[in-house]
VMD Tcl script that draws the C-alpha trace (Angstrom):
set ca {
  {3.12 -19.48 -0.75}
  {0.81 -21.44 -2.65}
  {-1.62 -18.85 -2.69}
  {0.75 -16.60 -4.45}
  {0.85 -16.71 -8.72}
  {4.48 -15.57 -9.90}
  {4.47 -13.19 -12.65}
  {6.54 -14.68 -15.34}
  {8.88 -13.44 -17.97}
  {5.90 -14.09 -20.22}
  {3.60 -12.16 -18.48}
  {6.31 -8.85 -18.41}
  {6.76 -9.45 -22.45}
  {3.17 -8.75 -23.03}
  {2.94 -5.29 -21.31}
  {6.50 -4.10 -21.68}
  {6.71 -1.63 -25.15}
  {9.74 -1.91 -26.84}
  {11.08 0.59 -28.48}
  {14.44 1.49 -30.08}
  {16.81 3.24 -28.73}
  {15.57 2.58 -25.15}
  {15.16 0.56 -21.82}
  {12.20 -0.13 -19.80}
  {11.92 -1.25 -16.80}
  {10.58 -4.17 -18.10}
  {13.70 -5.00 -19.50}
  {15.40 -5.04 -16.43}
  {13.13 -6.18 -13.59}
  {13.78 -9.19 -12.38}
  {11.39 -12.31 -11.89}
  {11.40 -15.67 -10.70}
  {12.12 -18.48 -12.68}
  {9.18 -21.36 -11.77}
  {11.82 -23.84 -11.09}
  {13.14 -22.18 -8.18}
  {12.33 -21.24 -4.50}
  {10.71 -18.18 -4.14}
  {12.48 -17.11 -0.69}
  {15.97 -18.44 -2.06}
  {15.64 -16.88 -5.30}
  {14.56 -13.55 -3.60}
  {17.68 -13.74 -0.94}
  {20.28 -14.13 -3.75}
  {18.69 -11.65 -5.75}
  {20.50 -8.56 -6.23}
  {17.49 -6.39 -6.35}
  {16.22 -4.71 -3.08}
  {12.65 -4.22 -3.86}
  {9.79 -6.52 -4.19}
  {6.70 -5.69 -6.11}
  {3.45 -7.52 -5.03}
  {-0.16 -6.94 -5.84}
  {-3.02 -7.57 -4.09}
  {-5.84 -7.30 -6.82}
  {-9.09 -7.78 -4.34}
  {-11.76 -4.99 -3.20}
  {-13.42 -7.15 -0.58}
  {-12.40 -5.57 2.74}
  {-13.82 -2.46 0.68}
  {-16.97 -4.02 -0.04}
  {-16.71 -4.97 3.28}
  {-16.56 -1.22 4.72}
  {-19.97 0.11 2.62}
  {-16.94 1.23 -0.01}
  {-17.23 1.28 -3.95}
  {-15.54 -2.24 -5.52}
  {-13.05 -1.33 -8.17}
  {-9.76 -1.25 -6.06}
  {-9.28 -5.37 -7.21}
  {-8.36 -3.39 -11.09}
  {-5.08 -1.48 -9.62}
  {-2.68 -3.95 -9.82}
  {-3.36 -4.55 -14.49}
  {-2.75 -1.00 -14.59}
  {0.08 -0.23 -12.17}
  {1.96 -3.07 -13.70}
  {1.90 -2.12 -17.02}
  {2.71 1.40 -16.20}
  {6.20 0.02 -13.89}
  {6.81 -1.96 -16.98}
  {6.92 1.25 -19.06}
  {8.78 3.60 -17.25}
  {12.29 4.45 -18.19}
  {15.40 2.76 -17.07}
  {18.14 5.30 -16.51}
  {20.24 7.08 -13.99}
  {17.10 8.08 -12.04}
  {15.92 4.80 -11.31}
  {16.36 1.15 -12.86}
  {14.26 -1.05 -13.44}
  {16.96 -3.83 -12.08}
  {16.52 -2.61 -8.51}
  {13.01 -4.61 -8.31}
  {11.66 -7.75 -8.52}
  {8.82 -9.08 -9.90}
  {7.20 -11.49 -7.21}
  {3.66 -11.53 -8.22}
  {0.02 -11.40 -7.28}
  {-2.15 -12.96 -4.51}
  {-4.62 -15.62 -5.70}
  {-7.76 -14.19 -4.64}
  {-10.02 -15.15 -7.65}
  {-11.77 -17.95 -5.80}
  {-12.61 -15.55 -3.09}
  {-13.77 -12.44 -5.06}
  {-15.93 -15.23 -7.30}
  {-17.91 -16.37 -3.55}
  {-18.42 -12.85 -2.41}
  {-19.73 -11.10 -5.86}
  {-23.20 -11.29 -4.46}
  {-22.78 -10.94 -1.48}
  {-24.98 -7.37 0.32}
  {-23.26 -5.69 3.52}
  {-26.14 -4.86 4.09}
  {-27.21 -8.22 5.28}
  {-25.57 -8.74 8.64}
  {-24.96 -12.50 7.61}
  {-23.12 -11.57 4.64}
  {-20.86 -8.67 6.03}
  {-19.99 -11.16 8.18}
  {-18.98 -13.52 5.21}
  {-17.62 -10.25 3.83}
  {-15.20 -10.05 7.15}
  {-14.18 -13.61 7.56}
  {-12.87 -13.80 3.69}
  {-10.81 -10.63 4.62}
  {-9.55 -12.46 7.82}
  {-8.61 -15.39 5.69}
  {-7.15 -12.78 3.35}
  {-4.70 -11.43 6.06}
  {-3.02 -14.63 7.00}
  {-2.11 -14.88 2.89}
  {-0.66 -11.23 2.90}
  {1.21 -11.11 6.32}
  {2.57 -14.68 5.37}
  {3.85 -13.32 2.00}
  {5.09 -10.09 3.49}
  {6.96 -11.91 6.31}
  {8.52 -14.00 3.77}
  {9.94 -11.01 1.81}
  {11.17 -9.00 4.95}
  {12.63 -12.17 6.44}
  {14.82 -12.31 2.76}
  {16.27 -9.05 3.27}
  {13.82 -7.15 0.86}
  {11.45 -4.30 0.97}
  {8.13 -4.81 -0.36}
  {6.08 -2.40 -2.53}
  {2.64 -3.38 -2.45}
  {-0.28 -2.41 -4.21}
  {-3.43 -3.18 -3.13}
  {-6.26 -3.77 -2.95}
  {-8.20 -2.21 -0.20}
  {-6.44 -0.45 2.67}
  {-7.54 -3.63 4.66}
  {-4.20 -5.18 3.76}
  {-2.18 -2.88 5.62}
  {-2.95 -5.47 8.74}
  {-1.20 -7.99 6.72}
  {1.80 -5.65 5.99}
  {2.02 -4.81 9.32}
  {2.21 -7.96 10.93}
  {4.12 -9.78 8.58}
  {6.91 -7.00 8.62}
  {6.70 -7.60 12.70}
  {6.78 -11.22 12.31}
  {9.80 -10.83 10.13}
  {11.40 -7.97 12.46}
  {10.80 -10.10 15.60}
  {8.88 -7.17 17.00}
  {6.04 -4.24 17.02}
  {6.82 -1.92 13.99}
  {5.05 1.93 13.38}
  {3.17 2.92 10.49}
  {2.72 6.25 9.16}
  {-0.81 6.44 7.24}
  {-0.84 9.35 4.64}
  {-5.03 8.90 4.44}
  {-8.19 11.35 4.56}
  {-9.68 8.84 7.12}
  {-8.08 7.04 10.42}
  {-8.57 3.37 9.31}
  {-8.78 2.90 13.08}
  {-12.16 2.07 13.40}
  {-14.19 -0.68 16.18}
  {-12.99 -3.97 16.13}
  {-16.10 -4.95 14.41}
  {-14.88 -7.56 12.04}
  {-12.52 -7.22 9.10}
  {-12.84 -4.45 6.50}
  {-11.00 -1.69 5.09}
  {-11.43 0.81 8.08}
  {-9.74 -1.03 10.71}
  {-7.07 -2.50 9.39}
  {-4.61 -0.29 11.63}
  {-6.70 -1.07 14.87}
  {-6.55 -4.48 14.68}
  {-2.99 -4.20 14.19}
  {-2.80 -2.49 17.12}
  {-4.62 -4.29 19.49}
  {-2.53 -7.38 18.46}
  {0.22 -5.69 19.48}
  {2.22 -5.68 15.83}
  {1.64 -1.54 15.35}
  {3.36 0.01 18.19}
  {3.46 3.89 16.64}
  {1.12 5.27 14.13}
  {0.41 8.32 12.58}
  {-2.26 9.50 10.48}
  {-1.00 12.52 7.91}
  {-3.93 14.78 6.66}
  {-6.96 13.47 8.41}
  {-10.38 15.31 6.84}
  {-12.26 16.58 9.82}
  {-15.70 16.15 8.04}
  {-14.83 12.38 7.70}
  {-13.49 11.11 11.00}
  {-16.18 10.47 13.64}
  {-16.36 11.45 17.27}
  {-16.05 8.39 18.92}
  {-12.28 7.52 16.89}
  {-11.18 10.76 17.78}
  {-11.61 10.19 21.83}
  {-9.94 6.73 21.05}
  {-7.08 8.53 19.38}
  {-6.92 10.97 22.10}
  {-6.88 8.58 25.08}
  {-3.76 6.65 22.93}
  {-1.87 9.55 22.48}
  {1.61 8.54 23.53}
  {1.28 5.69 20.81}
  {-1.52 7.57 18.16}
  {-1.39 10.82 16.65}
  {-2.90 12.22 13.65}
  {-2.82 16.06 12.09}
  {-5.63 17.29 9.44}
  {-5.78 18.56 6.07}
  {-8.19 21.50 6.92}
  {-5.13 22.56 9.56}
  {-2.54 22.81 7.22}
  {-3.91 22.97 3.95}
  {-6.72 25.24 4.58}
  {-6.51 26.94 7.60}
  {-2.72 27.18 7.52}
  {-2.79 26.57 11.56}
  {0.24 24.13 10.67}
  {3.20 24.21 7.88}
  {3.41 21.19 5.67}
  {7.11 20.41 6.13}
  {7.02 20.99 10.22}
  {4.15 18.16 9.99}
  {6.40 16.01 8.48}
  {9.38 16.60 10.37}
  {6.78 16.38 13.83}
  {5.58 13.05 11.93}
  {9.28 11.65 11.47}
  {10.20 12.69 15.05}
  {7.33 10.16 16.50}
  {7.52 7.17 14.18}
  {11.62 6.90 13.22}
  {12.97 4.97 16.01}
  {11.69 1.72 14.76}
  {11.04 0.44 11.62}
  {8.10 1.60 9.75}
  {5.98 1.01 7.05}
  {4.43 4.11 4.75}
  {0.94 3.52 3.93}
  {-0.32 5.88 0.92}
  {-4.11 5.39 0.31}
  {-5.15 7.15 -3.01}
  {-8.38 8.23 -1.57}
  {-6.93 11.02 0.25}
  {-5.75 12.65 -3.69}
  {-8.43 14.76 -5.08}
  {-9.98 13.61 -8.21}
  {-8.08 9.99 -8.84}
  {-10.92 7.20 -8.67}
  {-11.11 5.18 -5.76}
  {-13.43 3.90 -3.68}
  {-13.97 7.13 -1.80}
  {-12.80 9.21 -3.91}
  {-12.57 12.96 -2.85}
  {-12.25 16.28 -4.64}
  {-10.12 17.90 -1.50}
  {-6.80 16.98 -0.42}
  {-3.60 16.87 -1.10}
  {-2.00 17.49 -4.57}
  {-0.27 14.68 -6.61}
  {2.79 16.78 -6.08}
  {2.18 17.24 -1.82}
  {2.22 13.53 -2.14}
  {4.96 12.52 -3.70}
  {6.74 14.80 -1.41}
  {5.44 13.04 1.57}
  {6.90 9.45 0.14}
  {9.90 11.10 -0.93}
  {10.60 12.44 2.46}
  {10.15 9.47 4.70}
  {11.60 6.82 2.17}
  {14.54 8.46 2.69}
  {15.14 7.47 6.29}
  {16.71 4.16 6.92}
  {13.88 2.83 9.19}
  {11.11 2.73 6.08}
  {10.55 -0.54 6.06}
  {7.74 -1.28 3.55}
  {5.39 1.15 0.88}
  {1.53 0.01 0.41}
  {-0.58 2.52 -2.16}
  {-3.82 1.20 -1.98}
  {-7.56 1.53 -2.96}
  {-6.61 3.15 -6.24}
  {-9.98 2.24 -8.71}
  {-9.02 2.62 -12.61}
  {-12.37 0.82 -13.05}
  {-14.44 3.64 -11.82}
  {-12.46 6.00 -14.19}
  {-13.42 7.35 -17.16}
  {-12.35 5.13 -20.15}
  {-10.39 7.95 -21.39}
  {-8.40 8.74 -17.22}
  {-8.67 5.17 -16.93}
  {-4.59 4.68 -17.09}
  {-3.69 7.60 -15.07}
  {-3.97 5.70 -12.07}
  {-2.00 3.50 -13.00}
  {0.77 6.13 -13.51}
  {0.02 7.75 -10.63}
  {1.07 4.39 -9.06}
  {4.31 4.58 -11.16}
  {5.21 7.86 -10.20}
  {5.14 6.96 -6.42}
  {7.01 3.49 -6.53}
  {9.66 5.09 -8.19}
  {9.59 8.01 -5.95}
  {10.19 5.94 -2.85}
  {13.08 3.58 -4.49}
  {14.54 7.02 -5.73}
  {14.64 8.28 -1.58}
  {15.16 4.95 -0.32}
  {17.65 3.26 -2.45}
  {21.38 3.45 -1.46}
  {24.20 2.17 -3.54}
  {25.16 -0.13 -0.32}
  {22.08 -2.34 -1.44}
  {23.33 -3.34 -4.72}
}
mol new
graphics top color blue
foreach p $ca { graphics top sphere $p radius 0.5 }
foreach p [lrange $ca 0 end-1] q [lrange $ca 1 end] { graphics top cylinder $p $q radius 0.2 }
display resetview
């Protein structure tokens, strides 16, 4: 884990407001002390969540994508930090594990042009080297009895989810991808688009479904992969059910559900796909805010979700003045999955 940096209680006190007569989840989250071991501490812990960021855009960069997704993490945090503890949710249900250390990395690769075929390639290889940090950290928490919330970070990093949970399961887990675009892209070298396919063909995805692919976005060729892989891939669209109404919303999930729930799985959320929040490909057609909360709330609640991920969420290409909303966007959905998923048993 040395390539892990523990939030501290320090750290919390700066971006936690305090205010009388109330209790913020900053109050109440837990963190670990620097004296101890990170996987004992987070066994013994009574909290059944852990938070991790993973403040990097390279596997972005890497994919011909806008950098900003590295900026998430500041502003999710500080929006967690903020929200009410109460009856709905508390703030003593998570802990606090921290961020990867990818300063180093983004500092070698600031420079660096995909469209140099040398340097995408330098682009790749840091994401590779990326991976191994993620799935190691992710393995870590599974293998302590936890459920991580991540937030990224590129979509890249679902590999790392992935095969850490698998490592930590002793076998293949699903995924369920709530995206505008398959992520399932040649196995071309690492980036953000193929973060599920190399999964995959490594044999740690065994299921996955993509929820509201855009048909304008999603090329030929992955669609005849998809199709040939159909007993293990399946996807629905966004023009289907949200504009042509040749599918209802909650049969898709159900139908969704139905493939992926008889193994563990992990719920990928990739802010792209929500019209009008900056990303790195950020759209102005999708799903509502409101569609997708509904989608986390709805498979959090089974007891097979193993894992959450919202990624690629940019508050650096936001206006100064929308700047924050993503980070409360972010907010809005942790605490809507630990709202479906938590049961008192845990505690």
């Amino acid at each position: 884990m040395e390539k892990l940096i523990r939030f501290t209680i320090a750290d919390l006190a700066k971006i936690t407001n305090h205010r009388s007569g109330e209790i913020k989840f900053g109050e109440k989250m837990h963190i670990i002390p620097k004296d101890k071991d990170i996987a004992e501490y987070m066994k013994a812990c009574e909290a059944p969540y852990v938070l991790f960021g993973i403040p990097e855009d390279i596997g972005v960069r890497a994919n011909y994508g806008r950098p900003g997704a590295a900026s998430a993490w500041k502003s999710a945090i500080k929006s967690i930090a903020n929200i009410q503890h109460n009856r709905f949710c508390k703030g003593s249900r998570i802990l606090v594990l921290g961020t990867l250390d990818v300063k180093d990395r983004m500092e070698a690769v600031k420079d660096l042009d995909f469209n140099v075929i040398d340097e995408r390639m330098k682009l790749s290889q840091t994401v590779a080297e990326i991976d191994k940090d993620v799935a190691h950290i992710i393995f870590t928490i599974v293998s302590a009895g936890k459920i991580p919330i991540v937030i990224g970070g590129g979509h890249n990093n679902a590999y790392g989810n992935i095969k850490g949970t698998a490592l930590a399961k002793g076998k293949p887990i699903n995924a369920i991808n709530f995206d505008a675009h398959s992520d399932f892209r040649i196995l071309e070298g690492r980036h953000s688009g193929n973060g599920f396919s190399y999964a995959f063909e490594e044999g740690f995805l065994k299921k996955y479904f993509i929820f509201g692919l855009h048909e304008s976005y999603t090329s030929k060729s992955v669609l005849d992969v998809i199709k040939k892989l159909d007993d293990r891939v399946r996807y629905n669209t966004y023009d289907e059910v949200g504009i042509r109404k040749d599918k209802n919303f909650d049969a898709e999930l159900q139908g969704a559900l139905d493939f992926i729930k008889y193994d563990c799985f992990g719920i990928e959320i990739d802010l792209d796909a929500v019209p009008n929040i900056a990303s790195s490909a950020m759209t102005n057609s999708g799903y509502s805010v409101a569609e997708t909360r509904l989608f986390i709330n709805y498979f959090a609640s089974h007891p097979n979700a193993a894992y959450i991920h919202i990624c690629e969420g940019a508050p650096d290409l936001a206006t100064e003045n929308y700047a924050h909303l993503v980070g409360k966007l972010i907010g809005y959905l942790v605490t809507d999955f630990i709202k479906a998923n938590y049961k008192e048993t845990k505690e």
